[in-house]
LOGU-206346 format. One record per atom (N, C-alpha, C): residue number from 1; x, y, z. Coordinates in nm, 3 decimals, decimal comma, m for minus. Layout:
# residues N
@n: NUM	x: X	y: Y	z: Z;
...
//
This chain:
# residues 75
@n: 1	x: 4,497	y: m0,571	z: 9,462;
@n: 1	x: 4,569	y: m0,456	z: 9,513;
@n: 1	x: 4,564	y: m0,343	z: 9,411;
@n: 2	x: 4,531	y: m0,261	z: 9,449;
@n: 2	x: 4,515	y: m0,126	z: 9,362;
@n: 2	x: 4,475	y: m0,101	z: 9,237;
@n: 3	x: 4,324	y: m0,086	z: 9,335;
@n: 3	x: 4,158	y: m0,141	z: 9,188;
@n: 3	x: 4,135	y: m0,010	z: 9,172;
@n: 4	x: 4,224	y: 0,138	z: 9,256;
@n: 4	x: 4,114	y: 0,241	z: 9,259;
@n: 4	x: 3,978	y: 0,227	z: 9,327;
@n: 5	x: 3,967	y: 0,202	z: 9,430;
@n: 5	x: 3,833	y: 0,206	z: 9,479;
@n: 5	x: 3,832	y: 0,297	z: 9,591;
@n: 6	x: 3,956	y: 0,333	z: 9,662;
@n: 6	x: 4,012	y: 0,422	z: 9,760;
@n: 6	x: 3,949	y: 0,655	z: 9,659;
@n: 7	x: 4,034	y: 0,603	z: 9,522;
@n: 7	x: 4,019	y: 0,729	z: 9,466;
@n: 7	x: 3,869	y: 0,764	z: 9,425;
@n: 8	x: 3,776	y: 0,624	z: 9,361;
@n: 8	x: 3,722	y: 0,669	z: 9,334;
@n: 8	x: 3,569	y: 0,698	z: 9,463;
@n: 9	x: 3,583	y: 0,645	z: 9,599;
@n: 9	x: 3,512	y: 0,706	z: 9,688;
@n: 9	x: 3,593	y: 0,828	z: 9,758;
@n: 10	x: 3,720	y: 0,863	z: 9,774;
@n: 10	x: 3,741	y: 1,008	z: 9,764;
@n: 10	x: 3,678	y: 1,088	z: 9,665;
@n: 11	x: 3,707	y: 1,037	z: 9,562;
@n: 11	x: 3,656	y: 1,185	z: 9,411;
@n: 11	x: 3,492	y: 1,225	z: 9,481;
@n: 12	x: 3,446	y: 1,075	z: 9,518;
@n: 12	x: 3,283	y: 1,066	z: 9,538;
@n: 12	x: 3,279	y: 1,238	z: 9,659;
@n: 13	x: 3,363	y: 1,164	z: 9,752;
@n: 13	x: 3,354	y: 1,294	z: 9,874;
@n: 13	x: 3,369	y: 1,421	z: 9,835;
@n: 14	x: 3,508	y: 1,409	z: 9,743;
@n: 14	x: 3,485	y: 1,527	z: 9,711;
@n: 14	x: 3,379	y: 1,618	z: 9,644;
@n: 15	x: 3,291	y: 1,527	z: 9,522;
@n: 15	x: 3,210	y: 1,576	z: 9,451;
@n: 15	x: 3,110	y: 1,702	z: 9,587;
@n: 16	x: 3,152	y: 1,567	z: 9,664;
@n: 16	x: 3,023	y: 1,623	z: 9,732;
@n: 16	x: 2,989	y: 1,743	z: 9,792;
@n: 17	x: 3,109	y: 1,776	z: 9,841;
@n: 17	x: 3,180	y: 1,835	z: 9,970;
@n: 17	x: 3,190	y: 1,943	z: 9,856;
@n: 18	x: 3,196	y: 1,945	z: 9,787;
@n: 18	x: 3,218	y: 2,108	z: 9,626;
@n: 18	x: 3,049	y: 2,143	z: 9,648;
@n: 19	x: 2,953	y: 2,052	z: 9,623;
@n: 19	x: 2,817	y: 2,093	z: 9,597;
@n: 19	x: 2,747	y: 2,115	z: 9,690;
@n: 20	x: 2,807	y: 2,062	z: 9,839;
@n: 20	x: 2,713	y: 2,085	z: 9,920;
@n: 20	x: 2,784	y: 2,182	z: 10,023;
@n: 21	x: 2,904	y: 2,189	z: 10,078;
@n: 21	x: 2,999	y: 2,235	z: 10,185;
@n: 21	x: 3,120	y: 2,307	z: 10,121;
@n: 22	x: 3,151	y: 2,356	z: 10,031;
@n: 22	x: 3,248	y: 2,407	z: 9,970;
@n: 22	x: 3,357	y: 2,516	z: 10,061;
@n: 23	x: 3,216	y: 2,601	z: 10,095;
@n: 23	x: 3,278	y: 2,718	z: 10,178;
@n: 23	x: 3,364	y: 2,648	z: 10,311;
@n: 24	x: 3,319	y: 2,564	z: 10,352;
@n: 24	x: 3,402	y: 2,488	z: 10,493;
@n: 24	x: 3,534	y: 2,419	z: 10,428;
@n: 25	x: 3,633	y: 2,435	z: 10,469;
@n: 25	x: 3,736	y: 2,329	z: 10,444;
@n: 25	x: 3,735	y: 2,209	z: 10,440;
@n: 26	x: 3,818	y: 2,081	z: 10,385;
@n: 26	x: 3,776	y: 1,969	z: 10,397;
@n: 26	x: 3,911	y: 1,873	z: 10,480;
@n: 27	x: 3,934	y: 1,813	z: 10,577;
@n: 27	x: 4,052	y: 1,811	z: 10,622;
@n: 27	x: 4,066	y: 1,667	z: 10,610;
@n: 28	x: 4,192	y: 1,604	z: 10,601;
@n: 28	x: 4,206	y: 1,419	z: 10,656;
@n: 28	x: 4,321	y: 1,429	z: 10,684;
@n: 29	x: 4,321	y: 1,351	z: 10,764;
@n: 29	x: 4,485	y: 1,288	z: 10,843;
@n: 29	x: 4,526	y: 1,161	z: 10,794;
@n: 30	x: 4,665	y: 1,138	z: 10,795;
@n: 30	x: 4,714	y: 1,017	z: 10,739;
@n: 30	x: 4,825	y: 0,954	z: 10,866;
@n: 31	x: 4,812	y: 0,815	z: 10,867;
@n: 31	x: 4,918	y: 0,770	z: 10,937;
@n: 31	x: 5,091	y: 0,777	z: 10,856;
@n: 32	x: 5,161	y: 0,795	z: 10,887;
@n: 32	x: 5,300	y: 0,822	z: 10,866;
@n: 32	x: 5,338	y: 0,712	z: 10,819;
@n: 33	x: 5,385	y: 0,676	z: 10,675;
@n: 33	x: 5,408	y: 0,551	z: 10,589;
@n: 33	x: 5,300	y: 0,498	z: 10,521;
@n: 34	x: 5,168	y: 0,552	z: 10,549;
@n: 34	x: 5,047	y: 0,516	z: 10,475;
@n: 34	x: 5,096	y: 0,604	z: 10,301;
@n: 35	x: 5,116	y: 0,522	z: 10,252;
@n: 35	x: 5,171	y: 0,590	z: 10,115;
@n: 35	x: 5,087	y: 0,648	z: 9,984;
@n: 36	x: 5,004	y: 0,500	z: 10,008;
@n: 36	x: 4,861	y: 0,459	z: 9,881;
@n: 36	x: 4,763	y: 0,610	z: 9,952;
@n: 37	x: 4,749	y: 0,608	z: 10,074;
@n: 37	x: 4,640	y: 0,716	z: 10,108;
@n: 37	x: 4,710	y: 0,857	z: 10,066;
@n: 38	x: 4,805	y: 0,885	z: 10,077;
@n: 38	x: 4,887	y: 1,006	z: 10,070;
@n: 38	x: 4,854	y: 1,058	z: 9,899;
@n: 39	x: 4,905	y: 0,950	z: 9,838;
@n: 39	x: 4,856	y: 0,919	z: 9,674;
@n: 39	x: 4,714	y: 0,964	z: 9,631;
@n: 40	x: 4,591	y: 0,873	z: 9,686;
@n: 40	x: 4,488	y: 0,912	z: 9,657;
@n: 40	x: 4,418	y: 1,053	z: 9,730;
@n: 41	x: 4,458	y: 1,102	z: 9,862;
@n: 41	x: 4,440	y: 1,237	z: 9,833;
@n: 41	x: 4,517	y: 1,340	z: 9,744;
@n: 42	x: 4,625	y: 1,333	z: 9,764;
@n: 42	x: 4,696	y: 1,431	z: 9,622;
@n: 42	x: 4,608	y: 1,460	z: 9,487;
@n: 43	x: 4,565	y: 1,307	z: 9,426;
@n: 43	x: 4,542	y: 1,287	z: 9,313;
@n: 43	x: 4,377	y: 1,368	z: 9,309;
@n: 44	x: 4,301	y: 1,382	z: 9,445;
@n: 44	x: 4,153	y: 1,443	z: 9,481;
@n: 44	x: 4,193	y: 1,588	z: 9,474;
@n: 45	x: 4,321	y: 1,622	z: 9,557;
@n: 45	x: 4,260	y: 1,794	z: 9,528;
@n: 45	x: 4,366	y: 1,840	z: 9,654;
@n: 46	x: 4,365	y: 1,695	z: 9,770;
@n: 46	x: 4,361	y: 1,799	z: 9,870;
@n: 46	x: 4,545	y: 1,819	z: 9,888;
@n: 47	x: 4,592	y: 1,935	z: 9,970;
@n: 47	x: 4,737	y: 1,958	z: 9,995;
@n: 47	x: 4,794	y: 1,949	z: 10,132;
@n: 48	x: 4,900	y: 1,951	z: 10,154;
@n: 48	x: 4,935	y: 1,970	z: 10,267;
@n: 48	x: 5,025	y: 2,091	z: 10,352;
@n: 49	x: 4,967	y: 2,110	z: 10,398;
@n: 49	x: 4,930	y: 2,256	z: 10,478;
@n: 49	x: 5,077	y: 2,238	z: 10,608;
@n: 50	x: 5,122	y: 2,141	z: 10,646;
@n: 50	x: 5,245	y: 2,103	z: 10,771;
@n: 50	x: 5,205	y: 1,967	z: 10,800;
@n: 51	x: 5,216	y: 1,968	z: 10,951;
@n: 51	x: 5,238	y: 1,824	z: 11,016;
@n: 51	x: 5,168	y: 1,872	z: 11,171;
@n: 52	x: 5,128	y: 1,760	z: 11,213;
@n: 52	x: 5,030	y: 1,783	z: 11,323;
@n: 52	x: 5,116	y: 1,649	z: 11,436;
@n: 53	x: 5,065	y: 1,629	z: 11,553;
@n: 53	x: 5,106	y: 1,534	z: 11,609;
@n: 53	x: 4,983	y: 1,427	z: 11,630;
@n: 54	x: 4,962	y: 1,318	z: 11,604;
@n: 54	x: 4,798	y: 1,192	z: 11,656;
@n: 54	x: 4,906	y: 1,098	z: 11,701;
@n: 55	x: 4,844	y: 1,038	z: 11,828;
@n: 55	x: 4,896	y: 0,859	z: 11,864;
@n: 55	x: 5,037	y: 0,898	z: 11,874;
@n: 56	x: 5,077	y: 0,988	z: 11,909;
@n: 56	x: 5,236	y: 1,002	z: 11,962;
@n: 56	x: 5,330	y: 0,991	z: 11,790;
@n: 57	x: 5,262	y: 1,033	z: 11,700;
@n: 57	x: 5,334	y: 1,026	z: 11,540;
@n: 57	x: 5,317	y: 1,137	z: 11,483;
@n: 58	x: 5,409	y: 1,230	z: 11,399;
@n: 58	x: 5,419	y: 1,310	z: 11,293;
@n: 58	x: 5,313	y: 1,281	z: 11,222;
@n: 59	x: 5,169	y: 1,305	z: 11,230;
@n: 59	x: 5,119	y: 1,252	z: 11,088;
@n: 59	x: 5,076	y: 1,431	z: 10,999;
@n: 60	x: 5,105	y: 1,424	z: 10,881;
@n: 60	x: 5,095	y: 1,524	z: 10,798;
@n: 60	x: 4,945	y: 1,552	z: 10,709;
@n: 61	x: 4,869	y: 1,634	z: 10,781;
@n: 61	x: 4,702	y: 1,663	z: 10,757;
@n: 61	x: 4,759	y: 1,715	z: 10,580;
@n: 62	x: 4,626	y: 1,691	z: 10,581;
@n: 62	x: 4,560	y: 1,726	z: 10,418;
@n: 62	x: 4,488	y: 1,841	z: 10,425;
@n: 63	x: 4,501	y: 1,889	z: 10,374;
@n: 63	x: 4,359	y: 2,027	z: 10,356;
@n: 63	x: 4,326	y: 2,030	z: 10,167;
@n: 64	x: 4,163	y: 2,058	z: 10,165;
@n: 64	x: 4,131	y: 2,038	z: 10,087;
@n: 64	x: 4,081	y: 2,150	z: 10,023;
@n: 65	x: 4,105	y: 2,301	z: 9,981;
@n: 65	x: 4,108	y: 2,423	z: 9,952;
@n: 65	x: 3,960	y: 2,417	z: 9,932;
@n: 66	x: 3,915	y: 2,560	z: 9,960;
@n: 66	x: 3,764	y: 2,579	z: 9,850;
@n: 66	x: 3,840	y: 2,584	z: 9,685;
@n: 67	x: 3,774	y: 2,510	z: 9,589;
@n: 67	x: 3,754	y: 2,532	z: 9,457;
@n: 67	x: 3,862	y: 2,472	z: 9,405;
@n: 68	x: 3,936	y: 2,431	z: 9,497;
@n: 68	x: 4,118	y: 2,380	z: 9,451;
@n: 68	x: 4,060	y: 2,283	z: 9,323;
@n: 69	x: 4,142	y: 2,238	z: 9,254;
@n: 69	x: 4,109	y: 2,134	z: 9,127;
@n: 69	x: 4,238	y: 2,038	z: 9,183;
@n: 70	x: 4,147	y: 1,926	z: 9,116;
@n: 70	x: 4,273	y: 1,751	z: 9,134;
@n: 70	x: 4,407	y: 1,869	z: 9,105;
@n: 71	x: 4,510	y: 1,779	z: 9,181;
@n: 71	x: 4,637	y: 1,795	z: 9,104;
@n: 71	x: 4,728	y: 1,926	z: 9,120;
@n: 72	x: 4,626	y: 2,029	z: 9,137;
@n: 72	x: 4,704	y: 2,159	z: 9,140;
@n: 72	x: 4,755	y: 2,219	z: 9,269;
@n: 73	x: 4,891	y: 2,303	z: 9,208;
@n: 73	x: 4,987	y: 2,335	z: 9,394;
@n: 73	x: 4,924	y: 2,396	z: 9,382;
@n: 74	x: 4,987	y: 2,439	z: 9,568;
@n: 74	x: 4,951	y: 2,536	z: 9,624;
@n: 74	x: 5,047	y: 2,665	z: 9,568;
@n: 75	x: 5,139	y: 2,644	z: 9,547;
@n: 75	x: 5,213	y: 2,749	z: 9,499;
@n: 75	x: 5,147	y: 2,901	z: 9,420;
//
């Protein structure tokens, strides 16, 4: 349980998604109580922008800024 293998094929996406797609946004959805996923995007870059509705649940999208760096608000 919690080898990092979740962060380090996010970081991978992200690398990617900087060198190849930057200008496009990068988006993911999370199920509501998924905690570990909530964690490893934060820790990639991406923020959260509100709350959307999937499968009849609050789930709260990610957005992944152009150029944003790990870690930093939006503020």
């Amino acid at each position: 349980m919690g080898q990092g293998l979740a962060t380090e094929v996010a970081t991978a996406l992200v690398g990617w998604h900087r060198q190849f797609a930057d200008h496009v946004p990068l988006w993911a959805y999370v199920s509501p109580g998924n905690h570990a996923c909530t964690r490893v995007l934060d820790k990639v870059g991406f923020r959260r922008p509100g709350a959307v509705e999937c499968r009849g649940e609050v789930c709260p999208p990610f957005r992944l800024p152009a150029g944003a760096e790990p870690g930093a608000s939006l503020g």
